[in-house]
RONU-144335 format. One record per residue: residue in one letter; x, y, z of N, C-alpha, C in turn. Coordinates in steps of 0.1 Angstrom, whole numbers, plus 2048, in hexadecimal, padded with zeros to 3 digits. Example, Ala and Ser with C-alpha at 12.3 -4.5 7.8 and 13.67 -1.06 7.14 Angstrom:
2
A8847C784E87B7D384E8847DF84E;S8807EA8478897F584788180084F;
//
This chain:
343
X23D92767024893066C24B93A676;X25793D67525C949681253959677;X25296268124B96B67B25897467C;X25397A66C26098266E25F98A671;X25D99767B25C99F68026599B68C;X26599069226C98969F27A983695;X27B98168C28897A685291989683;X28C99268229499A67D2999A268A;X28F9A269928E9A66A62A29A06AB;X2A19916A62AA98B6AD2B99876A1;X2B798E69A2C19906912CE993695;X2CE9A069A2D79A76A22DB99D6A8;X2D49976B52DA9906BB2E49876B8;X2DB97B6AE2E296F6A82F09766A2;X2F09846A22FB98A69A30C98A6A2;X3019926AD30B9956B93169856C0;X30A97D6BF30E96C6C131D96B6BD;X3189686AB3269676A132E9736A4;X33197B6A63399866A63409816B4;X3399826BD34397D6CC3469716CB;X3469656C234F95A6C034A9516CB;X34D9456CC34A93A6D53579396E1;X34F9396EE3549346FC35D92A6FF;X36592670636A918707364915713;X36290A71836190472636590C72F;X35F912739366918744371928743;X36F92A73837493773236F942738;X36094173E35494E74435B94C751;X35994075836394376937094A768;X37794475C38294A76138195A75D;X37895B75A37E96A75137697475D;X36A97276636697477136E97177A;X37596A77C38296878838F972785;X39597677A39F97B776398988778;X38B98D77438999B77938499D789;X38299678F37E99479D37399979F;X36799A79335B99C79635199C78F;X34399579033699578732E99B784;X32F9997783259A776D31699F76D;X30F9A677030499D7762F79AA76E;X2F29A57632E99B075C2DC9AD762;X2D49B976D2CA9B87712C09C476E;X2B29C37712AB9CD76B2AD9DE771;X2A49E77682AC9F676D2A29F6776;X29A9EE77E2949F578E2869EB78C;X2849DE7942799D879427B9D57A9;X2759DE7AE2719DA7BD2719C87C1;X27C9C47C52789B77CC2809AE7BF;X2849B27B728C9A87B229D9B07AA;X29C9BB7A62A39C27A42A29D27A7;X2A89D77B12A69E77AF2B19EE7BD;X2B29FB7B72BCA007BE2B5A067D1;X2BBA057D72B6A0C7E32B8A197E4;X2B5A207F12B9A2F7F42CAA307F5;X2CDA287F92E2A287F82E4A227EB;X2DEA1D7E02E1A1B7D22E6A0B7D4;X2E7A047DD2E59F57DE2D99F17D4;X2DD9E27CC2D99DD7C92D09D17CD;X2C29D27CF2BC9C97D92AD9C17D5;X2AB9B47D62A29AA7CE2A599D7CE;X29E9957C629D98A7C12AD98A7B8;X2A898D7B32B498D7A42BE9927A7;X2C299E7AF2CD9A47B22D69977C0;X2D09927CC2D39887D12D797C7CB;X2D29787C22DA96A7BB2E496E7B3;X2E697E7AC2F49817A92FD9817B4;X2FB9817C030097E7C73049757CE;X2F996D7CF30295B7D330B9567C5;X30695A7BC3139537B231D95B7B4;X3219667B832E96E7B93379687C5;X32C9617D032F95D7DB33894D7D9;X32D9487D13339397CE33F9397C5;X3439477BE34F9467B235794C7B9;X3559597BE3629637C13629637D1;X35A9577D735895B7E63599637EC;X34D9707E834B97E7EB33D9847E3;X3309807EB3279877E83299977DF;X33099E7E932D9A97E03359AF7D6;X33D9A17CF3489AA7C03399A27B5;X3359AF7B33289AC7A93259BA7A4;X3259BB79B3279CC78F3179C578B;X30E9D07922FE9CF7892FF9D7781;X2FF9D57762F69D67662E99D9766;X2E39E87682D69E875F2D29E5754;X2C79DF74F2C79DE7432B69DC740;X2B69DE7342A79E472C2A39D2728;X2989CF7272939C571F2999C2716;X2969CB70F29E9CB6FE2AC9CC6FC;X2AF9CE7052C09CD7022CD9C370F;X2BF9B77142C59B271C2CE99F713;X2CB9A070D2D19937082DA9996FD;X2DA9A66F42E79AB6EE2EE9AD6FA;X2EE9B57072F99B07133039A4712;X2F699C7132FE99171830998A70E;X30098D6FD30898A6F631598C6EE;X31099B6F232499F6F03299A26FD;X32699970C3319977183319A471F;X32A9A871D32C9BA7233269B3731;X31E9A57333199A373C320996741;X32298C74B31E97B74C312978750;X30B97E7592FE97675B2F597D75B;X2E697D7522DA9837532D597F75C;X2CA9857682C39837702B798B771;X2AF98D7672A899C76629A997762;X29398F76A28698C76728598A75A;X28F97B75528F97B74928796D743;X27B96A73B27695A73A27F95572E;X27C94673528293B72B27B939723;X28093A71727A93470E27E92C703;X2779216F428591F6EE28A9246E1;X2829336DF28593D6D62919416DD;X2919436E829C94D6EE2A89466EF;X2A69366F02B392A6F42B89276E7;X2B19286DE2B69236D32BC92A6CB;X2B49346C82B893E6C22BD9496C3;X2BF94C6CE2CB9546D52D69516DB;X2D79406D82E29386E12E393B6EE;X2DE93B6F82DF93E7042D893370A;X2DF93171A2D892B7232CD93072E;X2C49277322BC92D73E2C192274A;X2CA9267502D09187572C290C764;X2BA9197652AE9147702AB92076F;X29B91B77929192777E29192B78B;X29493878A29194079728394479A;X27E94578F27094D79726494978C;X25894079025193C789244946787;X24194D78023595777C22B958773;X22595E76E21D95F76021597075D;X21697075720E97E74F20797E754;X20598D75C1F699375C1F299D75A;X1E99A675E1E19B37551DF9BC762;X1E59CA7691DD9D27711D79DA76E;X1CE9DF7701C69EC76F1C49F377E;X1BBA017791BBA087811AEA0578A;X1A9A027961A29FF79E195A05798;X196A12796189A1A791185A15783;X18EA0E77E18AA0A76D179A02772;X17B9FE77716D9F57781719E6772;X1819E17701829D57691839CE777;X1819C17741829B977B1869AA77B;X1819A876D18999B76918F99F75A;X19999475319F99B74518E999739;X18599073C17D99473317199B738;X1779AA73C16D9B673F1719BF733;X1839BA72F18A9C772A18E9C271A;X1819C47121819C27061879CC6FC;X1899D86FF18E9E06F11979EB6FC;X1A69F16F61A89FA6FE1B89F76FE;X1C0A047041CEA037041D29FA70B;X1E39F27081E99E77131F89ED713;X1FB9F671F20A9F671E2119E8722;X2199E47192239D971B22E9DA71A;X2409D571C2489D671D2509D370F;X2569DB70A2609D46FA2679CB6FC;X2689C26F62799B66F52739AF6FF;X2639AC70725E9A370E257998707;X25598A70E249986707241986709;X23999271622C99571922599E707;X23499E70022E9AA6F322299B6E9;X22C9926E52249896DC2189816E0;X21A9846F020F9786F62069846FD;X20698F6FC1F799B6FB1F29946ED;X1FA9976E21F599A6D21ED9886D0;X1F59806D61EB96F6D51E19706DC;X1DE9746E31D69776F01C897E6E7;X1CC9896E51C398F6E21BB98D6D3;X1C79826CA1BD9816C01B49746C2;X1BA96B6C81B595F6CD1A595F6D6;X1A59706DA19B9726E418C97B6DD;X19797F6CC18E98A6C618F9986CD;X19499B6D11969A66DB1A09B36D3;X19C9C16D619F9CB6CD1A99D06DA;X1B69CC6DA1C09D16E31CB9DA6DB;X1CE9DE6DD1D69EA6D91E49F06E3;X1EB9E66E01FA9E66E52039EF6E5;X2069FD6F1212A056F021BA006F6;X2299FD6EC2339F26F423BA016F9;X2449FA70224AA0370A254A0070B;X262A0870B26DA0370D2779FF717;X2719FE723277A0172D26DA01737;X2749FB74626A9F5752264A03758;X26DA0C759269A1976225FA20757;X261A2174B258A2774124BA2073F;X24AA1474223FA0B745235A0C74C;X238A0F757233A1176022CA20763;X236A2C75E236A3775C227A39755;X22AA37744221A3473F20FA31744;X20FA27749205A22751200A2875A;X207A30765206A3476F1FBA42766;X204A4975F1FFA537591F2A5474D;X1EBA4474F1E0A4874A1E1A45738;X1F0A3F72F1EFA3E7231E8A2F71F;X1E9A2972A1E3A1B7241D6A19730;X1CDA0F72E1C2A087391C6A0073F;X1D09F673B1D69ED7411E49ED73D;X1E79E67471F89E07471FD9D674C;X2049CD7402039BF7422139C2743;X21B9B674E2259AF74F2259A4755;X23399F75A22E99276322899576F;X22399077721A993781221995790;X22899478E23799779B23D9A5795;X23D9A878A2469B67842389BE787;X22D9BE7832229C778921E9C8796;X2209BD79F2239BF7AC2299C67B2;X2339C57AC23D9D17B123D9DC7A7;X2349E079D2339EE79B2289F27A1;X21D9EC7A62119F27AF2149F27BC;X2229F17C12239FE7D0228A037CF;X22EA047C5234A177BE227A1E7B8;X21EA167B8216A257AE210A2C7B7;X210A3A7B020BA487B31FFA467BC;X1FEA487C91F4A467D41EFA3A7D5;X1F8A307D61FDA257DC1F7A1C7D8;X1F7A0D7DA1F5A027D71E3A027D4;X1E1A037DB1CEA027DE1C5A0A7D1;X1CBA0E7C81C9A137BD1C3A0C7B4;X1CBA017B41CC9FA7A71CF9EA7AA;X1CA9E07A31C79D379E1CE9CD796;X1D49BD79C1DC9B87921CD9AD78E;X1C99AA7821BF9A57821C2995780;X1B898C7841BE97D7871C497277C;X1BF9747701C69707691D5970768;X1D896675F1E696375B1E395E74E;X1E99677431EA95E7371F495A731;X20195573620E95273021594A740;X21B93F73E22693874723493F747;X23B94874F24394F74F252949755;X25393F75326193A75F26E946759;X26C94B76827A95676828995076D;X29094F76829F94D7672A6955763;X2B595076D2C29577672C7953757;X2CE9577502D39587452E6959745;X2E394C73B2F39507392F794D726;X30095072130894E71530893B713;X30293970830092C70830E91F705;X31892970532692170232D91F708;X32891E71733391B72232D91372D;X32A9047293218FE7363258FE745;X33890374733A90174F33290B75A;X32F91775332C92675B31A92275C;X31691D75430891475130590C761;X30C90776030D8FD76930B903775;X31690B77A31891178830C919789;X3069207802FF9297832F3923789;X2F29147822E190F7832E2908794;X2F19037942EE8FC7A12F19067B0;X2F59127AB2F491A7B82E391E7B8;X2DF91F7AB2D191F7B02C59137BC;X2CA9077B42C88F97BA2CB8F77CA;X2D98FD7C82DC8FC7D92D89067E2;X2D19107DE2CB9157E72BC9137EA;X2B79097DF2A79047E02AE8F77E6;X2B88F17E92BD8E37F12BB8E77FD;X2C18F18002C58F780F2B88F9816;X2AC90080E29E8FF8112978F5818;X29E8EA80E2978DD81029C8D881B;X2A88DD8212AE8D182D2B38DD839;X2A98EA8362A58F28422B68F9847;X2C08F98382CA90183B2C991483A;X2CA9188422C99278432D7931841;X2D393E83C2DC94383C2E294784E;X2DD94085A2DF9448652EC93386A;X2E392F8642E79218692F2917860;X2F291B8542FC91584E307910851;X31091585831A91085B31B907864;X30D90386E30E8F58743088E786F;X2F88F186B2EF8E78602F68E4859;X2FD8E684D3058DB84330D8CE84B;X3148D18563178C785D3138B985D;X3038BB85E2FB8AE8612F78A585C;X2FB8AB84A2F58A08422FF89A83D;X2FF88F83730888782D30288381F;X30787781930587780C30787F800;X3068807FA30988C7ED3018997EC;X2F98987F62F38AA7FA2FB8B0803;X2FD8A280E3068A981A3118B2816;X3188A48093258AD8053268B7804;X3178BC7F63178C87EF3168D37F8;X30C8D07FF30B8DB8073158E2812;X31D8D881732A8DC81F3388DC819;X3348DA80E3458DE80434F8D6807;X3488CC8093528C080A3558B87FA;X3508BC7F234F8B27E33558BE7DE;X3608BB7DE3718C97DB36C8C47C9;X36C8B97C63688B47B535C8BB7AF;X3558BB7B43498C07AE34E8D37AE;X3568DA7B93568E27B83638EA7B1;X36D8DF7AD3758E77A636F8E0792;X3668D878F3618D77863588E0786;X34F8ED78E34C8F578835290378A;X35C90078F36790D78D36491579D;X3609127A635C9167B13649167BC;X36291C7C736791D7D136290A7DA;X36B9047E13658F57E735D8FC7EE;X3589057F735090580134390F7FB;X3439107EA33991B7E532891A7EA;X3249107EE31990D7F1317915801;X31C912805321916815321929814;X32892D80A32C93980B31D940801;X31693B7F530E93D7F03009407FC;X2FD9378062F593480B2F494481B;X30294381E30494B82830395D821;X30295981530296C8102F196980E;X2EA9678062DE9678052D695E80F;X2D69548102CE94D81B2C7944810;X2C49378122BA92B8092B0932800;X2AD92B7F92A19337F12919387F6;X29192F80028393480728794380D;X29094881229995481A29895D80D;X2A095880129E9637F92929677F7;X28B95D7F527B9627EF27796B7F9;X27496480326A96E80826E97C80F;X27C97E81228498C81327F996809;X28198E7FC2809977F12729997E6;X26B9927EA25B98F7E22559887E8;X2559817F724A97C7FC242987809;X24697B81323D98082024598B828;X25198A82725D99782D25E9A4820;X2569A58182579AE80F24A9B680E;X24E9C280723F9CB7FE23C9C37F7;X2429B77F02349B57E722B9AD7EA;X2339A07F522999A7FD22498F7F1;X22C9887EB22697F7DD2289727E0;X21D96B7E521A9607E82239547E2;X22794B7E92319467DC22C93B7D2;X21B9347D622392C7C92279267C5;X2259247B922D91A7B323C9187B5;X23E9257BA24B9287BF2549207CE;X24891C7D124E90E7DD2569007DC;X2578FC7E225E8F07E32558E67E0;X25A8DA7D82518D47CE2498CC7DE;X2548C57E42488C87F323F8CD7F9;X23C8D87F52338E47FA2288E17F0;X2298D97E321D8DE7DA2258E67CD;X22F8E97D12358F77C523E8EB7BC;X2498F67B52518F17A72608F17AE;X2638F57B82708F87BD27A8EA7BF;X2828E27B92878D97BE2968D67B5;X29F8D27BA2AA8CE7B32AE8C07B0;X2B58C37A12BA8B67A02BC8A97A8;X2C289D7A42C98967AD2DA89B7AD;X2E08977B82F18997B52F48927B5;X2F48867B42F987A7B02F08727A4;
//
């Protein structure tokens, strides 16, 4: 049975659903085209995948692929209006339109698909739950840390999968949820909880912000939850579904066949067949069937750069957080990264 405590969590929602009425086909491009720009709901400040800079640029993971989709619709990376938004209040966004696309270190799941009607079109960033403490705690693995506070995030599923965790383990945890990423961290920083659990990339990037610097403190090796992070969209419009998933795809393609955001405009040249096409905007069909610019791949590719380029600019080897990728590779490599067929 659904527990009601979570039935009544997503009430509202299911509410907001029926109230904003059902989408037609292709209704979300045009209505993003007629304003000439994407509302792209990303988090209020996560280093390396969403957060603002010293000139108030928006810069990350998450903030970059609002941007190749703006590129492949409005052919112009930067008509993109970021949206902060709280855990807890990022799928009523979406639901009453105040947003089109979630991007906010959000997992799939099929509480969330079903019953919030919404899409996860693909995975951008594959992760899992984990636990940091403070170096001086003396913890070292998660079964050192049997009884004691856990700041966690509200409107997450790091909240139900502490509470399984811990009864499954017998363990006397004691959950202060928090409402908000900056308060999270805050929190923790300040000594209200022993540990602090998120996904293991969002704690990454809150331990080189903490208070006398990284070398403090411990993300500990465990993972207790499979996290696949994806964009988000309104589940009543496959056409906007669609585009979103394969500007993600074509920039894990571009990966695969060593197209760059330097080189694009000759590398697509080279290839033929139904990647060739896609990738040089020659398949005008496929791109006015998702409402797109013919050359969106092309234009997608040259604002962010392939997916290996985003990654590691923004959370790998060219970044502070330096996060190994992973499952996050090309299914070539060992990892989960690969696209459809296009034909």
């Amino acid at each position: 049975m659904f527990e009601r405590g979570r039935l009544l969590a997503v009430l509202p929602l299911l509410l907001g659903t029926w109230l904003g009425g059902n989408l037609q086909a292709g209704e979300v491009v045009d209505r993003i085209k007629a304003r000439d720009e994407l509302r792209c709901g990303v988090s209020e400040g996560i280093p390396g995948f969403s957060a603002q800079d010293a000139a108030g640029r928006w810069r990350g993971l998450d903030a970059d692929f609002c941007r190749a989709v703006a590129a492949a619709l409005l052919g112009d990376a930067e008509k993109v209006l970021f949206v902060p938004l709280r855990a807890s209040t990022r799928f009523p966004a979406l639901q009453a339109r105040k947003i089109d696309l979630l991007v906010r270190n959000t997992t799939w799941t099929l509480t969330r698909e079903a019953l919030l009607q919404v899409q996860f079109p693909a995975v951008l960033f594959y992760d899992g739950q984990a636990f940091m403490v403070a170096k001086s705690s003396g913890i070292a693995r998660l079964a050192d840390f049997r009884e004691g506070r856990v700041c966690v995030g509200k409107g997450t599923t790091h909240e139900a999968n502490l509470t399984d965790h811990a009864r499954i383990h017998g363990l006397d945890w004691q959950p202060l949820v928090i409402d908000s990423t900056p308060a999270l961290a805050e929190a923790f920083f300040a000594g209200r909880c022993q540990v602090c659990t998120a996904d293991a990339a969002e704690l990454a990037a809150m331990r080189v912000r903490a208070p006398g610097g990284p070398q403090a403190f411990v993300i500990l090796p465990e993972r207790i939850s499979r996290e696949p992070l994806g964009p988000v969209v309104a589940g009543d419009d496959p056409q906007w579904a669609s585009l979103v998933r394969w500007v993600l795809y074509s920039l894990v393609l571009a990966e695969e066949y060593g197209v760059t955001q330097t080189n694009v405009e000759t590398r697509v040249r080279e290839f033929g067949g139904a990647t060739g096409r896609l990738l040089s905007g020659q398949d005008s069909r496929l791109a006015r069937a998702l409402g797109a610019q013919d050359d969106w791949v092309i234009r997608a590719i040259r604002a962010v750069g392939n997916y290996g380029e985003l990654y590691e600019r923004n959370v790998g080897s060219a970044s502070e957080l330096g996060i190994e990728r992973g499952l996050n590779r090309l299914w070539s490599e060992g990892g989960l990264m690969y696209a459809p067929p296009i034909d």
